[in-house]
MARSE-738985 format. One record per residue: x, z, y of N, C-alpha, C, O in turn; residue number from 1; chain. Coordinates in Angstrom, 2 decimals. Each point is the difference from the previous one (the first is absolute). Example, Ala and Ser with C-alpha at 12.3 -4.5 7.8 and 13.67 -1.06 7.14 Angstrom:
2
r n_u=13.19&n_w=7.80&n_v=-5.69&ca_u=-0.89&ca_w=0.00&ca_v=1.19&c_u=0.90&c_w=0.00&c_v=1.20&o_u=1.04&o_w=0.66&o_v=-0.02&pos=1&unit=A
r n_u=-1.39&n_w=-1.38&n_v=1.07&ca_u=0.82&ca_w=0.06&ca_v=1.19&c_u=-0.77&c_w=0.73&c_v=1.09&o_u=0.51&o_w=0.17&o_v=1.11&pos=2&unit=A
//
This chain:
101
r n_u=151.36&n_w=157.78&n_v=110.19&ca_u=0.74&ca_w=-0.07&ca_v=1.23&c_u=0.02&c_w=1.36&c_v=0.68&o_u=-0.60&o_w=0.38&o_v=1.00&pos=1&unit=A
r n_u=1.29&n_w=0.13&n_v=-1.64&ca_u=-0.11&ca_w=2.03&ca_v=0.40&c_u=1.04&c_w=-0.07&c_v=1.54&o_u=1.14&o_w=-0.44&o_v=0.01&pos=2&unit=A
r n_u=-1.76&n_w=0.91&n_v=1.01&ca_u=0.82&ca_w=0.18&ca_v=1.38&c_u=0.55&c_w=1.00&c_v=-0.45&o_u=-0.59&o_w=0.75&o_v=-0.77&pos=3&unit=A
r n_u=2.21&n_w=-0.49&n_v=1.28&ca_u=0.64&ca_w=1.33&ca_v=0.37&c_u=-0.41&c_w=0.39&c_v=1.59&o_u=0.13&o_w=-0.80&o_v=0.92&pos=4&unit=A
r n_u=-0.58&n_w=1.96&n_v=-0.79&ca_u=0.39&ca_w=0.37&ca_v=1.15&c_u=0.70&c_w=1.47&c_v=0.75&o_u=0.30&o_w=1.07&o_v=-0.53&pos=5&unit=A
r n_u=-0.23&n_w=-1.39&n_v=1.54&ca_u=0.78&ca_w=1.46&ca_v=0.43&c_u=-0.37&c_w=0.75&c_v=1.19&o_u=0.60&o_w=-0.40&o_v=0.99&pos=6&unit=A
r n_u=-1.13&n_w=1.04&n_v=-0.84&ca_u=-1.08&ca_w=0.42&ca_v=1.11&c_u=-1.03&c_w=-0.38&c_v=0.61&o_u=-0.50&o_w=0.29&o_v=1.09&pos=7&unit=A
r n_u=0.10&n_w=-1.29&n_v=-2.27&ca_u=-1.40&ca_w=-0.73&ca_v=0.29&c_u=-0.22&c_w=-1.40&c_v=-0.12&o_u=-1.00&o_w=-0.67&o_v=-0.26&pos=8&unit=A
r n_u=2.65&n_w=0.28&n_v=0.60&ca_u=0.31&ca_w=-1.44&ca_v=0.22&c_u=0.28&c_w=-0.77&c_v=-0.87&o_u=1.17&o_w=0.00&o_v=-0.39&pos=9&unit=A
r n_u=-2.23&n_w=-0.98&n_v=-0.24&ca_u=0.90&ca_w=-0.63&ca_v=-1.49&c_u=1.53&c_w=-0.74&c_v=0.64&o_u=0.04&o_w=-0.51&o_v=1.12&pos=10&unit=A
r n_u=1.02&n_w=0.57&n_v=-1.95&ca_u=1.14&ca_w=-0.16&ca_v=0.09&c_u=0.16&c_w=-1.46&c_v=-1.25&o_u=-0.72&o_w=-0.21&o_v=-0.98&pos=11&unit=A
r n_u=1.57&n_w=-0.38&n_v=1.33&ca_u=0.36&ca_w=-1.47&ca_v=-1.32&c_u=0.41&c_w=0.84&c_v=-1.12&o_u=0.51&o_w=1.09&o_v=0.27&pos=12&unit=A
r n_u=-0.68&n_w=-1.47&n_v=-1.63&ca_u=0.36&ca_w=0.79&ca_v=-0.98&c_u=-0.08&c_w=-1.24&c_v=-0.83&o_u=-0.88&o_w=-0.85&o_v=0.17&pos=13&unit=A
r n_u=2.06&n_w=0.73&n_v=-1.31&ca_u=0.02&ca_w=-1.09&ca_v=-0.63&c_u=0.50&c_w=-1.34&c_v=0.63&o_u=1.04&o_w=0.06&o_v=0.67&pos=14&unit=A
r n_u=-1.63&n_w=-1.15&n_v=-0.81&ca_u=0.12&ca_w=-0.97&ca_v=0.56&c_u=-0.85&c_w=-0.62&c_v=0.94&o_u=-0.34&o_w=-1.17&o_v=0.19&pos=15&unit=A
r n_u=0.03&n_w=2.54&n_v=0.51&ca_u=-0.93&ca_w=-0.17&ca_v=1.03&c_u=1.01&c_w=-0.23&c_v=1.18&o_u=1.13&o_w=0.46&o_v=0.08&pos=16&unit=A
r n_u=-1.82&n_w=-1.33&n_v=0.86&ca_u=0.70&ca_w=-0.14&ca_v=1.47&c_u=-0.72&c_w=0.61&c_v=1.07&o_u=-1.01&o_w=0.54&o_v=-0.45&pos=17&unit=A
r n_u=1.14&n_w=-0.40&n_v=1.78&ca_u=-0.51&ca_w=-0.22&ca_v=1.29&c_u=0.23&c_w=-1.62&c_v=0.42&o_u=0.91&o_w=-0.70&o_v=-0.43&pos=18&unit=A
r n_u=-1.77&n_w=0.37&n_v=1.20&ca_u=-0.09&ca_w=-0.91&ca_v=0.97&c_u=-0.69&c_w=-0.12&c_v=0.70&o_u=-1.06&o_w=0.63&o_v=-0.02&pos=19&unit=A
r n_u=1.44&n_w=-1.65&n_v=1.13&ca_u=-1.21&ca_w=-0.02&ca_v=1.25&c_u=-0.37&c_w=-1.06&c_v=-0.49&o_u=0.60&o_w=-0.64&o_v=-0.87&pos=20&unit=A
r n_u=-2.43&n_w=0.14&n_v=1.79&ca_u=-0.64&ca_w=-1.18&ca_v=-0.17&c_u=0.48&c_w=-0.76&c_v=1.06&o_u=0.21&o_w=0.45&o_v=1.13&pos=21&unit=A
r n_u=0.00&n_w=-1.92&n_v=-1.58&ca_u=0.54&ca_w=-0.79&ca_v=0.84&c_u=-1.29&c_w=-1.00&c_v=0.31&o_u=-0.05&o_w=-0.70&o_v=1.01&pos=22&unit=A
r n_u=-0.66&n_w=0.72&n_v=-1.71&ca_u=-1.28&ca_w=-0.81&ca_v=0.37&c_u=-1.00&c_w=0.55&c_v=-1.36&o_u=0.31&o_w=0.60&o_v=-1.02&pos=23&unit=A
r n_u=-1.88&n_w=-1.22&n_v=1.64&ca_u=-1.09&ca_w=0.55&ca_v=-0.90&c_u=-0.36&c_w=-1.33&c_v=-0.38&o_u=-0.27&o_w=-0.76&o_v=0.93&pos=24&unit=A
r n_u=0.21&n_w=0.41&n_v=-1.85&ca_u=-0.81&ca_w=-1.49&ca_v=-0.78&c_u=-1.43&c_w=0.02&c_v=-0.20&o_u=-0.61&o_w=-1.07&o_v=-0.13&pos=25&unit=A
r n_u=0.00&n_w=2.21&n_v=0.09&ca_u=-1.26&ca_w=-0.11&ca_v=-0.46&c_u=-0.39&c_w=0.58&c_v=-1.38&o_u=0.93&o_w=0.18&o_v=-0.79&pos=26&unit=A
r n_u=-2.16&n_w=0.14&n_v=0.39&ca_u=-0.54&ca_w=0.72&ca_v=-1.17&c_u=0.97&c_w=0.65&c_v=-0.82&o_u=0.58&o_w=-0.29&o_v=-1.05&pos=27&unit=A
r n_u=-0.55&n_w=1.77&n_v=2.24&ca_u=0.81&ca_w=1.08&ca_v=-0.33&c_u=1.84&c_w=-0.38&c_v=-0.59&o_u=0.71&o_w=0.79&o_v=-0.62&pos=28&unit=A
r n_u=-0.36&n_w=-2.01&n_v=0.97&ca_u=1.60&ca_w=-0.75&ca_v=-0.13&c_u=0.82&c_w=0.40&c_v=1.61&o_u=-0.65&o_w=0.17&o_v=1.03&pos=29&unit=A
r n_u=1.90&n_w=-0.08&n_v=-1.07&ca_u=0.69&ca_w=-0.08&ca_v=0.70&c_u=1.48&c_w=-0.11&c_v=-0.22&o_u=0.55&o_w=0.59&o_v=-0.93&pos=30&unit=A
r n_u=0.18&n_w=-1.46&n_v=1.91&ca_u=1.29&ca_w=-0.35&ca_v=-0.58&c_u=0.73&c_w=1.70&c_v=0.56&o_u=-0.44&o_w=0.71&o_v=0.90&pos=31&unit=A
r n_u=1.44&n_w=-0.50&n_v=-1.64&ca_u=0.36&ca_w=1.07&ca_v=0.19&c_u=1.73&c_w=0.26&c_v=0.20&o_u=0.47&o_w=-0.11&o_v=-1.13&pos=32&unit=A
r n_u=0.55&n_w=0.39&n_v=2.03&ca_u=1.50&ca_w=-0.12&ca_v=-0.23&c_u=0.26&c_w=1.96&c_v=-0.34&o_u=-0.16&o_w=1.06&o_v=0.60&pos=33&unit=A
r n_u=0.68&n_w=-1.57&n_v=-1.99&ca_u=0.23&ca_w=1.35&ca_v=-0.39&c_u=1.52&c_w=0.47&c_v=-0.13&o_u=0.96&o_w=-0.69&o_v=-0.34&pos=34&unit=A
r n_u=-0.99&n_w=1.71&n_v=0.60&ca_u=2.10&ca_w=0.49&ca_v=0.56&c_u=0.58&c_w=-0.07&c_v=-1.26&o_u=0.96&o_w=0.76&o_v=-0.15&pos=35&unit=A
r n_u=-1.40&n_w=-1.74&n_v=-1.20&ca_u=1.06&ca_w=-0.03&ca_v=-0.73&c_u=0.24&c_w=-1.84&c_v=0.27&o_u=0.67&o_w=-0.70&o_v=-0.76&pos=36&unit=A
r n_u=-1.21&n_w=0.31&n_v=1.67&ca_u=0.87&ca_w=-1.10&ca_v=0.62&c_u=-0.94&c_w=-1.55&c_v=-0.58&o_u=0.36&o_w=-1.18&o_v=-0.01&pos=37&unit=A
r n_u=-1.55&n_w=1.80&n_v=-0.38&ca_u=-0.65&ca_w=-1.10&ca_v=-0.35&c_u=-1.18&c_w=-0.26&c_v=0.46&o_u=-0.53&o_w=1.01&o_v=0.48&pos=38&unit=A
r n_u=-0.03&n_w=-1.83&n_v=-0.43&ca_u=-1.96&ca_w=-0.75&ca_v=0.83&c_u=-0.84&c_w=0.09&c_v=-1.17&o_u=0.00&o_w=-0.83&o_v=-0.91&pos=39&unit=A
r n_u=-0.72&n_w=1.85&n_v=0.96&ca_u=-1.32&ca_w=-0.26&ca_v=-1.47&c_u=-1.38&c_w=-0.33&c_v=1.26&o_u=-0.17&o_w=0.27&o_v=1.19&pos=40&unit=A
r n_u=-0.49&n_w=-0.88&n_v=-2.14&ca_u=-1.29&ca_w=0.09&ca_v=0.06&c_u=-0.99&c_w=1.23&c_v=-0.64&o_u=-0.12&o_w=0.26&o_v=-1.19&pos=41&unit=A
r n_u=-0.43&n_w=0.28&n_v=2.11&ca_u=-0.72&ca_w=1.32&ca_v=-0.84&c_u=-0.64&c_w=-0.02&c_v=0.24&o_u=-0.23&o_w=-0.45&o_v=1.12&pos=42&unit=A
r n_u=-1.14&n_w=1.10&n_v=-2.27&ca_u=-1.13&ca_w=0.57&ca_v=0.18&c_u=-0.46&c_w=1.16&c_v=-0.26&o_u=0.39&o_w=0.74&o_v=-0.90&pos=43&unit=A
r n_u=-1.52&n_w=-0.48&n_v=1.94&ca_u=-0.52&ca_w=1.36&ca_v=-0.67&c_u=-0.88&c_w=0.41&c_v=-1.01&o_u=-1.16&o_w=0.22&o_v=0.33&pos=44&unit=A
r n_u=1.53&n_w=-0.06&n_v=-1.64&ca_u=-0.95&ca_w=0.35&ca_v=-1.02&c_u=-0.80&c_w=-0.40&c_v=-0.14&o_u=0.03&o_w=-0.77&o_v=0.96&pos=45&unit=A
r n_u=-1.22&n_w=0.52&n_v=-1.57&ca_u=-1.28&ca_w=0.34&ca_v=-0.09&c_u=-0.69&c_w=1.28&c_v=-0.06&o_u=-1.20&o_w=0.00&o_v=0.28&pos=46&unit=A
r n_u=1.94&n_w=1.42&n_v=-0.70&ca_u=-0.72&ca_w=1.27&ca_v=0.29&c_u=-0.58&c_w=0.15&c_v=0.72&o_u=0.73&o_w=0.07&o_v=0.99&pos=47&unit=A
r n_u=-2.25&n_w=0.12&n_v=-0.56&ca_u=-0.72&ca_w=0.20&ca_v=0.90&c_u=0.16&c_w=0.88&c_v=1.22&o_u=-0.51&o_w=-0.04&o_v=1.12&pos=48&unit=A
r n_u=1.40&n_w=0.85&n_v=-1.71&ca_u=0.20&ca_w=1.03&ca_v=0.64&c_u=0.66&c_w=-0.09&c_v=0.67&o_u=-0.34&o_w=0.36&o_v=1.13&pos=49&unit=A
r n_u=1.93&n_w=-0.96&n_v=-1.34&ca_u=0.96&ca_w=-0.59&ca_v=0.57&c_u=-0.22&c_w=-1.15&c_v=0.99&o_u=0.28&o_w=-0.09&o_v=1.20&pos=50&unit=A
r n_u=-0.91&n_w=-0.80&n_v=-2.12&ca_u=-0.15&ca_w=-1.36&ca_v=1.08&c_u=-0.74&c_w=0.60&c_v=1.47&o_u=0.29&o_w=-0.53&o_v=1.07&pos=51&unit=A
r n_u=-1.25&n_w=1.65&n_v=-1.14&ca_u=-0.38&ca_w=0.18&ca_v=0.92&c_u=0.44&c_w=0.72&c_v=1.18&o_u=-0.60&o_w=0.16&o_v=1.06&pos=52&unit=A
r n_u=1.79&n_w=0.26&n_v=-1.45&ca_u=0.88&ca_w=1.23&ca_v=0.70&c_u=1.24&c_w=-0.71&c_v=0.67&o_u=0.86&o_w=0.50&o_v=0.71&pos=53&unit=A
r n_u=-1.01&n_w=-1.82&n_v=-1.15&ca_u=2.02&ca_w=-0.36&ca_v=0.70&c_u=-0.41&c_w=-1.50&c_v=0.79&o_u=-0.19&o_w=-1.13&o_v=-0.45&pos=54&unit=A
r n_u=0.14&n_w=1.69&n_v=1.87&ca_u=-0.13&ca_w=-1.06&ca_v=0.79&c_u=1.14&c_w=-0.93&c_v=0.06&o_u=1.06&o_w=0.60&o_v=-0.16&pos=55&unit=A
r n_u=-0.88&n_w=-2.18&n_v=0.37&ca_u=0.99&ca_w=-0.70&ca_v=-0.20&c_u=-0.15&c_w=-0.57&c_v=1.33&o_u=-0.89&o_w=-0.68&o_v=0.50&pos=56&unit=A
r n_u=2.55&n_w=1.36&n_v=0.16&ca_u=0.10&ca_w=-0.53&ca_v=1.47&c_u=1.78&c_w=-0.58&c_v=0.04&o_u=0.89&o_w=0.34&o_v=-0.78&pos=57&unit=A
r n_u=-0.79&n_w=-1.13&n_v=1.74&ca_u=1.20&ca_w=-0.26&ca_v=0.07&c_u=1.00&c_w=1.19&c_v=0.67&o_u=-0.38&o_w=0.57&o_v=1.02&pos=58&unit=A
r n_u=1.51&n_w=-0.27&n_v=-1.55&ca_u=0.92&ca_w=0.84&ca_v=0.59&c_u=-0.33&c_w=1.45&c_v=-1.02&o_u=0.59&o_w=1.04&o_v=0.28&pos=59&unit=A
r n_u=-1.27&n_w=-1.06&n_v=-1.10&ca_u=-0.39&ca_w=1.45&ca_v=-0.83&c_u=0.68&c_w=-0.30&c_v=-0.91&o_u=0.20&o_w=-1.12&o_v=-0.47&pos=60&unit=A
r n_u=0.30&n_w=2.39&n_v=0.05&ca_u=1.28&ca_w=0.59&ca_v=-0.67&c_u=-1.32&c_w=0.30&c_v=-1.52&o_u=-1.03&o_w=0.66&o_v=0.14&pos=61&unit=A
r n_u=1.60&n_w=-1.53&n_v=-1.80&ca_u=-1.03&ca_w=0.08&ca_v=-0.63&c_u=1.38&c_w=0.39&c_v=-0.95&o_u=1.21&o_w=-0.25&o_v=0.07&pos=62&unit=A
r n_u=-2.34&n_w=1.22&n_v=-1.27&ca_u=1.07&ca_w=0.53&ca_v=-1.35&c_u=-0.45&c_w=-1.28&c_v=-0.91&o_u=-1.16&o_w=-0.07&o_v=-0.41&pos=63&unit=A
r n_u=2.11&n_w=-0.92&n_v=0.11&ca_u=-0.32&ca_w=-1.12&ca_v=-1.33&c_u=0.85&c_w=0.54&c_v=-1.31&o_u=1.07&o_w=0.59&o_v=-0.14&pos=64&unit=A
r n_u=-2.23&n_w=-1.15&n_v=-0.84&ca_u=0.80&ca_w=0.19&ca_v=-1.08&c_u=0.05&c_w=-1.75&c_v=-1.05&o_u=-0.85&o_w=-0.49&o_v=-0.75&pos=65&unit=A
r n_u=1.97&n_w=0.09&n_v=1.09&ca_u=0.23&ca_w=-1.35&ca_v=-0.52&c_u=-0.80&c_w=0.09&c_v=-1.39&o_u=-0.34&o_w=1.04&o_v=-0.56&pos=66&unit=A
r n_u=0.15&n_w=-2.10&n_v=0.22&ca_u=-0.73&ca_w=-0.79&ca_v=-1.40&c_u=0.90&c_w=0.22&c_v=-1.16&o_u=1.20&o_w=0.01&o_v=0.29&pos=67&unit=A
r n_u=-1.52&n_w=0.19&n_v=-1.62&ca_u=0.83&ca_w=-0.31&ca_v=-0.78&c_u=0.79&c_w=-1.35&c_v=-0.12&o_u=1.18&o_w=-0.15&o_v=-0.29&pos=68&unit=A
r n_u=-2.10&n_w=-0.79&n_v=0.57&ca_u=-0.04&ca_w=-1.40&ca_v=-0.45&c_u=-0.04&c_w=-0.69&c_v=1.95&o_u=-0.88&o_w=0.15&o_v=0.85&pos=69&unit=A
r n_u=2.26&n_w=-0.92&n_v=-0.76&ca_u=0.04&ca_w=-0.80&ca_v=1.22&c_u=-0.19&c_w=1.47&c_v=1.14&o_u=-0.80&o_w=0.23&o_v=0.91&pos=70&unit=A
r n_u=2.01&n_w=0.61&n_v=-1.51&ca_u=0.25&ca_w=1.44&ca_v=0.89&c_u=0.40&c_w=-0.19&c_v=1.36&o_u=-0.31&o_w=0.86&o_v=0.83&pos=71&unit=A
r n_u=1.27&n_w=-2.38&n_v=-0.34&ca_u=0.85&ca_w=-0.38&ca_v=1.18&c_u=-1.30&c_w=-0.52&c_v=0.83&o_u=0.15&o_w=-0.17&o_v=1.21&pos=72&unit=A
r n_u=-1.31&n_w=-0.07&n_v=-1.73&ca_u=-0.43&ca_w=-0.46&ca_v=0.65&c_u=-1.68&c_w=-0.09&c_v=0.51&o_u=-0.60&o_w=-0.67&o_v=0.84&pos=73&unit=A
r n_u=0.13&n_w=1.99&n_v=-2.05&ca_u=-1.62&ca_w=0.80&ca_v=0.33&c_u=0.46&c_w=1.08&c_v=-0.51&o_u=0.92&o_w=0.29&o_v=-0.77&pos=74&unit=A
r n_u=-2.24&n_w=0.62&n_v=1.68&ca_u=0.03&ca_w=1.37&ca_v=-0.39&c_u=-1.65&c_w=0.47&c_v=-0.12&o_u=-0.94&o_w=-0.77&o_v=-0.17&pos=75&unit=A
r n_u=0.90&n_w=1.75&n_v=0.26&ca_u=-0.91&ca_w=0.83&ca_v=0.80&c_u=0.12&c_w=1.56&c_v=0.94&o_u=0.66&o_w=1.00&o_v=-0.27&pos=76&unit=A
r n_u=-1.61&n_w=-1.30&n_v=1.47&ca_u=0.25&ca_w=1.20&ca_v=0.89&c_u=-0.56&c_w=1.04&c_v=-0.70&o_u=-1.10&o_w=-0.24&o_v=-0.50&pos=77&unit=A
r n_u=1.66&n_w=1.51&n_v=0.29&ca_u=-0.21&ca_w=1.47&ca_v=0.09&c_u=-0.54&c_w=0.63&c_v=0.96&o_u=-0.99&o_w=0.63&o_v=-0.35&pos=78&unit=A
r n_u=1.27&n_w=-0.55&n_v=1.50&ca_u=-0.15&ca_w=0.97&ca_v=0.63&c_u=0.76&c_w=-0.60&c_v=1.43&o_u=1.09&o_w=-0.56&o_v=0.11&pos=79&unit=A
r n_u=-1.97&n_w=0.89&n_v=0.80&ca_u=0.40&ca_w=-0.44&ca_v=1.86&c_u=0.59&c_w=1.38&c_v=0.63&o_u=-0.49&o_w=1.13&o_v=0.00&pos=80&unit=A
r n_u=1.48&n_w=-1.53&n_v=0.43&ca_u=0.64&ca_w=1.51&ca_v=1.22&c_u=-0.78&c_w=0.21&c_v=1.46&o_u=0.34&o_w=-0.87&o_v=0.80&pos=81&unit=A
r n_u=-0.77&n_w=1.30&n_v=-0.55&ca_u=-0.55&ca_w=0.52&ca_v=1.20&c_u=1.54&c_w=0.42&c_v=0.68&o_u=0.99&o_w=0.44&o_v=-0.58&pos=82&unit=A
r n_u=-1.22&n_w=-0.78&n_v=2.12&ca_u=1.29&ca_w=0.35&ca_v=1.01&c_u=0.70&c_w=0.77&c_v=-0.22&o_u=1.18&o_w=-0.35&o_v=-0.04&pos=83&unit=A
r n_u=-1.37&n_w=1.25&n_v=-0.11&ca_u=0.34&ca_w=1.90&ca_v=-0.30&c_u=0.87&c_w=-0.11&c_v=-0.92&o_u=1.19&o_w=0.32&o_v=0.11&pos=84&unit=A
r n_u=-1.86&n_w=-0.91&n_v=-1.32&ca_u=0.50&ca_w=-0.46&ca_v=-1.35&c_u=1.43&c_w=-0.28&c_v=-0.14&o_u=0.85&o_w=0.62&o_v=-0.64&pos=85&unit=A
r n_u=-0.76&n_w=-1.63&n_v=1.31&ca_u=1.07&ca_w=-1.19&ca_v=0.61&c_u=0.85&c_w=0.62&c_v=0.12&o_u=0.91&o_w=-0.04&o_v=-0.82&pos=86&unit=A
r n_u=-0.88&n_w=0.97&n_v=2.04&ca_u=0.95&ca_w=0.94&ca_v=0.80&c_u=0.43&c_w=0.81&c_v=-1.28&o_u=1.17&o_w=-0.21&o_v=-0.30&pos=87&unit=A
r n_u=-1.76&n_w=0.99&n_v=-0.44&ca_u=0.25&ca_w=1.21&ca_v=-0.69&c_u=0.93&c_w=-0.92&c_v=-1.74&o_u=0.78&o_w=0.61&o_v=-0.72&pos=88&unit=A
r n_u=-1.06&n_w=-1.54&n_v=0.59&ca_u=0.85&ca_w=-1.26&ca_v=-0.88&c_u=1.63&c_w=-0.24&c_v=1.05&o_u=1.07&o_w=-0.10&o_v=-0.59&pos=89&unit=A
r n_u=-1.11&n_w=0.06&n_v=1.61&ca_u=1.00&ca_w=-0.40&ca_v=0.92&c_u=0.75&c_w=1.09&c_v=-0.11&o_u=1.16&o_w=-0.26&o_v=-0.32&pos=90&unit=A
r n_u=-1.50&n_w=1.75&n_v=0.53&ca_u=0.86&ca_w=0.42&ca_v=-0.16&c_u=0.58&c_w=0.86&c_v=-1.40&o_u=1.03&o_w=0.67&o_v=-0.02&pos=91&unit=A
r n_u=-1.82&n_w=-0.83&n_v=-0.93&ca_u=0.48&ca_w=0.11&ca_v=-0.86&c_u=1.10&c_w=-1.13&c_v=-0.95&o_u=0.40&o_w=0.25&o_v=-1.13&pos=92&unit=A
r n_u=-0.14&n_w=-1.17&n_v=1.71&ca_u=0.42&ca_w=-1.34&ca_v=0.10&c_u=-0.69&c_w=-0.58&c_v=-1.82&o_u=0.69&o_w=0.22&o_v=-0.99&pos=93&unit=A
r n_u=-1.62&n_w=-0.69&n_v=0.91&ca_u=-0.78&ca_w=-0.86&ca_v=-0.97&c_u=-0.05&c_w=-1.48&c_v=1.01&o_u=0.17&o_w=-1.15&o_v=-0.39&pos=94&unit=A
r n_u=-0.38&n_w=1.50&n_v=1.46&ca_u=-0.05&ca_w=-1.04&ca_v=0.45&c_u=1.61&c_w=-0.91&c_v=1.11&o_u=0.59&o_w=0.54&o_v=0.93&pos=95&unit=A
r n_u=-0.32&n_w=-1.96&n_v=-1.51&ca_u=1.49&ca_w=-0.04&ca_v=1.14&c_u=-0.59&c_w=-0.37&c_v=1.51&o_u=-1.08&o_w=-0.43&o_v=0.41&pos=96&unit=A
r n_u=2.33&n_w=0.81&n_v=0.19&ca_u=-0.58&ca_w=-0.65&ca_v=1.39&c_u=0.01&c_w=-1.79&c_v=-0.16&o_u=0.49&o_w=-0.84&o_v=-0.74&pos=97&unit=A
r n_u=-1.38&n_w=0.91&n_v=1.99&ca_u=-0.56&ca_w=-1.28&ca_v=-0.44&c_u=0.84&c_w=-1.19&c_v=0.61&o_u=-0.29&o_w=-1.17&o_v=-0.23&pos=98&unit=A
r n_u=1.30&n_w=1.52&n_v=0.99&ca_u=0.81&ca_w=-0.92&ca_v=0.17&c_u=0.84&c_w=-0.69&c_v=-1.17&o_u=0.34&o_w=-1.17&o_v=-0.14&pos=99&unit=A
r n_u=-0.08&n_w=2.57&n_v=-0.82&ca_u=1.31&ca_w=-0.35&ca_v=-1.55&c_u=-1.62&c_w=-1.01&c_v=-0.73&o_u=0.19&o_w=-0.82&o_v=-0.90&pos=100&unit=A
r n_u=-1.47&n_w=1.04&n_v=1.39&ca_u=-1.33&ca_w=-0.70&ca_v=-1.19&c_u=0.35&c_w=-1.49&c_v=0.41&o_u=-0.61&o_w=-0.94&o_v=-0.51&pos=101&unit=A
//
């Protein structure tokens, strides 16, 4: 699951999406609406490293990378945007406004 990024920021690459969390389920799960127009359920890894680094809050902007298998509808999170993040995705437009989401 190799991130692209571009000044620091992993960017979607492949059939990777953005989305925000729409709710947290519990043991590292959260339902997730991602801007290619679909609801996964995601989790974060098991990497230790990872699991320990990506807090799961509602309204956070998360990098998923869908499943091979039942893609419409699990993934797993990559990587969380910090605010800044957000903004600097906005205007590079990766991200739509969220009225067209």
């Amino acid at each position: 699951m190799p991130l692209f990024e571009e000044e620091g920021i992993p960017v979607p690459k492949g059939r990777q999406v953005i989305g925000i969390i729409e709710e947290v389920v519990g043991w590292a799960h959260a339902r997730v609406r991602c801007f290619d127009g679909k609801t996964r359920i995601c989790r974060v890894p098991q990497n230790k490293k990872m699991h320990r680094n990506i807090w799961l809050k509602k309204g956070t902007y998360v990098l998923v990378e869908p499943w091979e298998l039942q893609s419409d509808k699990k993934g797993d999170i990559l990587y969380s945007y910090t605010d800044s993040e957000v903004e600097w995705l906005k205007k590079k437009g990766y991200l739509k406004i969220e009225e067209e989401f």
